[in-house]
N, C-alpha and C positions, 0 to 999 in steps of 0.2 A: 674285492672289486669285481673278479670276475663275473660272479651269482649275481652281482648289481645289474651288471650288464648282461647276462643274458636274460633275470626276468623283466626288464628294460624291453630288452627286443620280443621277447615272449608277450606284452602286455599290449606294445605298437601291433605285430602282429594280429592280436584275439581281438583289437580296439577296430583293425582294421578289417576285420571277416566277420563284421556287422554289418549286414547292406538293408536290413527289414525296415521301411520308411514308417510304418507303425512303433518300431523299439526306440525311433529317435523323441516323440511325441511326450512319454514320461518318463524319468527314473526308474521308476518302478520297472517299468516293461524292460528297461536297456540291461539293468541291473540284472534281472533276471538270464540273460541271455548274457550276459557279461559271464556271471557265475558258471553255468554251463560252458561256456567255449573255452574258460579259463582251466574248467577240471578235467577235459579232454586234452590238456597243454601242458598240465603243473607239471606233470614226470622230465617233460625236457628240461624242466628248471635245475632239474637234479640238485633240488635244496636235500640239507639229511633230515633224517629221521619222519618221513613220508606226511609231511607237512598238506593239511587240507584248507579248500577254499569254503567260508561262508559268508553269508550275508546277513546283515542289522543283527550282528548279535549282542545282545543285551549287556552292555558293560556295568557291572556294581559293585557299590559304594565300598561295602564292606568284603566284595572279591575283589576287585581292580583298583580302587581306590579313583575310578571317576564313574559318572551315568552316562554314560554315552552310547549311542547305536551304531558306527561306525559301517559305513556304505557294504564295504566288504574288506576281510581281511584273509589274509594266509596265514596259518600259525600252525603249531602244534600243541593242540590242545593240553591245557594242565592235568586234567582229568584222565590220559592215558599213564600218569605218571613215568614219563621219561624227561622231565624237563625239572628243576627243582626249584623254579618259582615261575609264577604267572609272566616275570619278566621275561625268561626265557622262551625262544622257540619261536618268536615272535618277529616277523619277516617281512610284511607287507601291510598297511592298511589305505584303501582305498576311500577317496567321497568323490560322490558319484552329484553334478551338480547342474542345472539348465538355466535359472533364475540367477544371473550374476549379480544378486545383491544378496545373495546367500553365502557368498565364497567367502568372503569374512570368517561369519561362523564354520566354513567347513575345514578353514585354515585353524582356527582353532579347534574342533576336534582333532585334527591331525596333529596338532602340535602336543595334545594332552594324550593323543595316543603313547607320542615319543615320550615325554614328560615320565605317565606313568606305568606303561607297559615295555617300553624301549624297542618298541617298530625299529626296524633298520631302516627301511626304507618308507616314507610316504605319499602318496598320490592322489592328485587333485584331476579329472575328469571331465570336463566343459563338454557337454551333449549340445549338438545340433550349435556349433559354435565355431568360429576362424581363431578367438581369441583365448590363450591358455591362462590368463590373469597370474601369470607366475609374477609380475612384480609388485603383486600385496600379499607375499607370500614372507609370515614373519621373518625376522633374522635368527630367532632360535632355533627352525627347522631346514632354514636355507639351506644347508648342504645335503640335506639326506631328503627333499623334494624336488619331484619332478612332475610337470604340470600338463598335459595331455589337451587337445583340442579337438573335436572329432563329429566330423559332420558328415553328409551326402550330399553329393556334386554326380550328376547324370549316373546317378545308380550304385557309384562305387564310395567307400570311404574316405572321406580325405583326412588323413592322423598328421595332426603340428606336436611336437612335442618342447618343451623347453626345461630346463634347467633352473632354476630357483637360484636367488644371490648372485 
């Protein structure tokens, strides 16, 4: 529970030292800069085994067992062989969202993140938004999401966070 909560506060944090009124415009852009701020941060997470940040990485069929591009996630890679399955090592997956008719499907990535890779933790992201839509957030991932809102108000971030379930 501790590591929950500190990359909790690490994520309020990195969500909130986005001020560039251009990064609120698309995903793409926030995303970008999410990634960054976040691998200048991961070490205070002090997760083990030196776990890294990426972006849209390509989940498949017959390595992961879903297709999914998943905004951004923290893991440790299967490929360093220190982990002894895909499920392991596996810490964090991010969707990164603006279009709130989207959060449906970004609920269900996440939820198939948990499903088939076993994310500890997953996280939902509202750009340029007051409202975190944490309660269309299924019941099978409800305790292990938490729903993020994050917008600019005269220059600075405003970060709402919520709890799922």
């Amino acid at each position: 529970m501790e590591s929950r909560e500190r990359i909790l506060g690490l994520l309020e944090e990195t969500l909130a030292a986005i001020r560039e009124p251009r990064l609120f415009r698309t995903e793409r852009g926030y995303q970008g800069e999410l990634v960054a701020e976040l691998k200048a941060r991961i070490p205070e997470a002090a997760f083990p085994g030196d776990p890294i940040v990426e972006q849209e990485y390509q989940k498949r069929v017959p390595d992961h067992g879903i297709a999914i591009r998943p905004d951004l996630i923290i893991h440790i890679p299967f490929e360093r062989g220190v982990t002894g399955s895909r499920g392991e090592g596996n810490f964090v997956a991010v969707e990164l969202k603006r279009d709130k008719s989207k959060v449906a499907g970004a609920f269900e990535n996440l939820r198939q993140m948990k499903e088939h890779l076993g994310y500890a933790l997953t996280v939902l992201v509202m750009l340029d938004s007051a409202e975190t839509f944490a309660s269309m957030c299924p019941k099978a991932i409800a305790r292990q999401t938490v729903c993020f809102a994050v917008r600019l108000e005269d220059g600075k971030a405003v970060v709402r966070s919520e709890l799922c379930g």
